[in-house]
C-alpha positions in Angstrom: 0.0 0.0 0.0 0.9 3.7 -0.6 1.7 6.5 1.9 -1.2 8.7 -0.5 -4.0 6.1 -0.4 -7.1 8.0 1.1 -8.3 7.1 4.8 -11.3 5.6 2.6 -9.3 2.9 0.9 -7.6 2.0 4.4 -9.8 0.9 5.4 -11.7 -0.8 3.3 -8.7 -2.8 1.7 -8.8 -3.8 5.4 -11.5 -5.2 5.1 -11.2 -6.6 1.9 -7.8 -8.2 2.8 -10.0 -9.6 5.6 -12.4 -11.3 4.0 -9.8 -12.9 1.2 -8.0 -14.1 4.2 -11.1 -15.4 5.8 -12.6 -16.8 2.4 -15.6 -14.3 2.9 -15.1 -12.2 -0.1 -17.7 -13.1 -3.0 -15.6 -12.5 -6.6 -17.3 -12.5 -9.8 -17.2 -15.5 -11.7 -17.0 -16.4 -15.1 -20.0 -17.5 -17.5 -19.2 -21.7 -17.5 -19.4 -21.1 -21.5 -16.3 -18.2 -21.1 -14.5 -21.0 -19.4 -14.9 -24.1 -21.3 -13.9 -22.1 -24.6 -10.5 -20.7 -23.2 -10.3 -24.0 -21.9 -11.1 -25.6 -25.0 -8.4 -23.1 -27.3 -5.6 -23.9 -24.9 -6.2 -27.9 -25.8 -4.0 -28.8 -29.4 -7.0 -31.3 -30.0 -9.9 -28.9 -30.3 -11.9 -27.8 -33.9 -14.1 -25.1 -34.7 -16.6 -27.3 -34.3 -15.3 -28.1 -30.8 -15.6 -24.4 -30.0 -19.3 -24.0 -31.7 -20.5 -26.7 -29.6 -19.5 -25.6 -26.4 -20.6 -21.6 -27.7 -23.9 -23.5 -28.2 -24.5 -23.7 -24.8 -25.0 -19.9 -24.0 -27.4 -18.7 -26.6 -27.5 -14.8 -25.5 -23.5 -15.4 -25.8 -23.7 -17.3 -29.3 -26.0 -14.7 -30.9 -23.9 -11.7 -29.4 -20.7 -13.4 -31.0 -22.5 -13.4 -34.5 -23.6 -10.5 -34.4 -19.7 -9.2 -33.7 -18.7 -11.2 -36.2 -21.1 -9.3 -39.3 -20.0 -6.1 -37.9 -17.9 -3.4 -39.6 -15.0 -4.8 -37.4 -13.9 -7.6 -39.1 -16.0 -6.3 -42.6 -16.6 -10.1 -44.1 -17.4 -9.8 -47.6 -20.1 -12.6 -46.7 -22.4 -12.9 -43.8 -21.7 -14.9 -41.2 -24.7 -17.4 -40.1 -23.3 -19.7 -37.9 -21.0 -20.4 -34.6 -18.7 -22.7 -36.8 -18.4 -20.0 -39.5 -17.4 -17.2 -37.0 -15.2 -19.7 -35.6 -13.7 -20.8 -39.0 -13.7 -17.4 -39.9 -12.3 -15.8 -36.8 -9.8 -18.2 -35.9 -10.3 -20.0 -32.4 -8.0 -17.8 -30.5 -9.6 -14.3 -31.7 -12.9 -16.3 -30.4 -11.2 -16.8 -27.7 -10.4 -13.6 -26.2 -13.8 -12.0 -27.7 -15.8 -14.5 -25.7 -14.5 -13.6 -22.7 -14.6 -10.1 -23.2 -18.6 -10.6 -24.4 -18.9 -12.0 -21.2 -17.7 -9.3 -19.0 -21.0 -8.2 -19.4 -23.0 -10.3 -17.7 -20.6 -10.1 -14.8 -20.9 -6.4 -14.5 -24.8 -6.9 -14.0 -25.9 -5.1 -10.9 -27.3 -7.4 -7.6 -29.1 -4.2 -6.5 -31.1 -1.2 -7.5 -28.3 1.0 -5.3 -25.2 -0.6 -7.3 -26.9 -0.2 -10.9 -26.0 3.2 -11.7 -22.1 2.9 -10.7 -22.1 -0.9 -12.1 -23.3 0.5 -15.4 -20.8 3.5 -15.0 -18.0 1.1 -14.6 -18.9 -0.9 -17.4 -19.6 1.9 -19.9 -15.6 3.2 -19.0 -14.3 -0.4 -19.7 -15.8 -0.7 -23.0 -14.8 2.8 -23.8 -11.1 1.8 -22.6 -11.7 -1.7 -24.7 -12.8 0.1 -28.1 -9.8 2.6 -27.8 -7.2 -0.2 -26.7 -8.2 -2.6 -29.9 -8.2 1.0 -32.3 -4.9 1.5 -31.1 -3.9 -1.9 -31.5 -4.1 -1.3 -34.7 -1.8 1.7 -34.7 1.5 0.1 -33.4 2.8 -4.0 -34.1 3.0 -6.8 -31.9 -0.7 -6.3 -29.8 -3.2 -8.1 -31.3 -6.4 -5.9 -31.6 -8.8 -8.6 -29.6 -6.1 -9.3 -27.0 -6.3 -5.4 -26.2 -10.1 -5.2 -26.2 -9.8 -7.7 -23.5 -7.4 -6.2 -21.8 -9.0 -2.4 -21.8 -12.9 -4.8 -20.8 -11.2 -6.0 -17.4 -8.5 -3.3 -16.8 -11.0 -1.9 -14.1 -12.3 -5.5 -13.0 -11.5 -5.1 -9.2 -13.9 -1.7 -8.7 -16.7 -4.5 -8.4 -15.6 -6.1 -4.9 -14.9 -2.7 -3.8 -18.1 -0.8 -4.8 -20.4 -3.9 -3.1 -18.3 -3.6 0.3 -18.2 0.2 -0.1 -22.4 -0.2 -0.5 -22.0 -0.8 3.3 -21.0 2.5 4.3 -23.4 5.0 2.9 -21.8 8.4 3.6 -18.9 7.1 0.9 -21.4 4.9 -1.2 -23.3 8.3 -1.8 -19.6 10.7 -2.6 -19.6 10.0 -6.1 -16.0 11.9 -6.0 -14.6 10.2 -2.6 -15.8 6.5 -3.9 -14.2 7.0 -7.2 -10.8 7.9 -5.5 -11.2 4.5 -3.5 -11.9 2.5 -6.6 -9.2 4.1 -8.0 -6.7 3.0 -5.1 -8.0 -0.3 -4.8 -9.3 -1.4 -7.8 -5.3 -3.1 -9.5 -4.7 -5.0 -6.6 -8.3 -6.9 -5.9 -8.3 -7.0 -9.4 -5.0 -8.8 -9.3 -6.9 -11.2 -7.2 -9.5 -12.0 -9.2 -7.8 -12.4 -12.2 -5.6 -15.3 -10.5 -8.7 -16.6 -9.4 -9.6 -16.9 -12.8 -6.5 -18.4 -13.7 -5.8 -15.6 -16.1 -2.1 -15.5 -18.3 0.5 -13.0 -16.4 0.0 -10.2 -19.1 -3.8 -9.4 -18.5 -3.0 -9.5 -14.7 0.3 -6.7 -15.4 -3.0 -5.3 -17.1 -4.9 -4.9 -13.9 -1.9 -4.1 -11.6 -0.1 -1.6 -13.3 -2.7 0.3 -15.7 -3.0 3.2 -13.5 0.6 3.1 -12.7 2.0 6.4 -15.1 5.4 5.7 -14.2 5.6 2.0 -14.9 8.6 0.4 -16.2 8.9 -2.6 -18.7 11.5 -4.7 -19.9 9.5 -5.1 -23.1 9.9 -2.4 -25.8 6.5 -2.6 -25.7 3.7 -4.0 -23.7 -0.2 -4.3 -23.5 -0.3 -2.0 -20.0 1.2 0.8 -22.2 -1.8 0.4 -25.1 -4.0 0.4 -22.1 -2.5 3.1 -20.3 -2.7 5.5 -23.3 -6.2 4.5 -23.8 -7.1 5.4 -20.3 -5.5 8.9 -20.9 -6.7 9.8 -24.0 -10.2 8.8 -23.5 -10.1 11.1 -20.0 -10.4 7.8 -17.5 -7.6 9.2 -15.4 -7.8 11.7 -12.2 -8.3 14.9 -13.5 -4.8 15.7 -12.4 -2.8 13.8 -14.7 -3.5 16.2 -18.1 -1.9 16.3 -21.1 0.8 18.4 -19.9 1.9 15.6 -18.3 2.3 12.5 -20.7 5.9 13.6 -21.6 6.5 12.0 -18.2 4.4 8.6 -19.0 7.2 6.1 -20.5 4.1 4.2 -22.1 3.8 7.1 -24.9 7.9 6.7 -26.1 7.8 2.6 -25.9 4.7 2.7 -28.3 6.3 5.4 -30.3 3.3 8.0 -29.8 3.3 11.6 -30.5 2.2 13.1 -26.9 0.8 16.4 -29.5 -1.7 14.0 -31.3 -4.7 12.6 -29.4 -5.5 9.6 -31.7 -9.1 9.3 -30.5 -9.5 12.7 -31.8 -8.9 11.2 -35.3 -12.0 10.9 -37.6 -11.4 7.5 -38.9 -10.4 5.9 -35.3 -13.2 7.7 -34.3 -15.5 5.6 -36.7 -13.3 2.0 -35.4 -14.1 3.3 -31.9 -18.0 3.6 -32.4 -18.4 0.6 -34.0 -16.3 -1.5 -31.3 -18.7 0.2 -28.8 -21.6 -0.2 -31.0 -20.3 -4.5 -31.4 -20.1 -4.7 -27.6 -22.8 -3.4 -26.7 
């Protein structure tokens, strides 16, 4: 823990230390259908049909996959009108990542009336952070575009745990400013801890840790936290502090060889590529 996290966060990454420790704290899980298709891409056996078959199984997922599928993002000449032709057509491994990130969804689903509006808030940053991370995937080599989707759909993950526990204390549940500070503290290292849960690979959990770390330092030249960093800050996802006066100082912008002048979200076409990734998602 830092020296500047907020009274707030004390205490309640107390308490949420507690109840990992005790085996009391509730973390999101997985759709069964998000798991047996990573599952099923990590095993050299499986087929496209292998992947459609277990897709089958979630019919709100199956259709929303399609329907990605036919959109402007991947612009098929013909459409697609079946889970083995988005799989053929995809490749298992694009499925892969875009499954899981489909599924986010369901797992940002309110339990109460009182979380709705900040679970919906949450969600509608991640897919912002998602559709501006796979736009600039497209920008610099060596990310692939789904893989940073992904990554900018659970780079926020851990505010979940934190905004049900905070729901308990209703002078901070109701300080829109003070409870977005403590979600800010808290949210990279109880989303480190879900993550593992999930048995996610080591670069999406760098994702969760580091992302709001400015001055992080990689050994890569470059690495999906910068794509997701950059994302943050362009969109405006960051503390109003850290402006665009202040990106000389983030290494992320010189390891993906980014003009700090240009705001690349500002650009008309990624503009379009952004809208329809939101537009696909939602």
């Amino acid at each position: 823990m830092t020296s500047t996290m907020s009274a707030k966060a004390e205490t309640l990454f107390e308490d949420l230390k507690h109840a990992v420790e005790t085996d009391r704290l509730i973390l999101p899980t997985l759709p069964d259908v998000a798991l047996k298709i990573r599952d099923a891409v990590e095993s050299e056996n499986s087929t496209a049909q292998d992947i459609s078959d277990a897709l089958a199984q979630d019919a709100s997922l199956a259709t929303r996959l399609i329907k990605v599928a036919n959109s402007p993002l991947y612009r098929t000449r013909n459409p697609i009108e079946d889970l083995q032709m988005a799989v053929t057509r995809l490749g298992i491994r694009i499925v892969r990542d875009l499954v899981v990130g489909l599924a986010m969804k369901q797992i940002f689903q309110a339990t109460s009336n009182a979380l709705d509006v900040h679970s919906r808030n949450i969600w509608h940053k991640s897919v912002d952070a998602a559709a501006i991370s796979r736009m600039m995937a497209t920008l610099v080599s060596g990310v692939n575009p789904e893989r940073a989707l992904l990554a900018g759909l659970i780079h926020n993950i851990g505010a979940l745990p934190v905004l049900i526990l905070a729901e308990n204390d209703d002078e901070l549940f109701h300080d829109e400013e003070a409870l977005g500070r403590v979600i800010y503290e808290l949210q990279g290292e109880v989303g480190e801890l879900i993550l593992r849960h999930w048995e996610f690979d080591e670069d999406m959990i760098e994702v969760v840790k580091q992302c709001l770390n400015f001055s992080y330092q990689s050994e890569a030249q470059k690495s999906i936290v910068d794509l997701v960093q950059v994302a943050l800050l362009q969109g405006k996802h960051v503390p109003t502090e850290i402006t665009p006066d202040n990106w000389a100082e983030v290494p992320a912008f010189t390891r993906l060889g980014l003009d700090i002048e240009v705001n690349v979200v500002d650009i008309e076409e990624n503009k379009e590529m952004i809208e329809n990734t939101k537009q696909a998602l939602k």
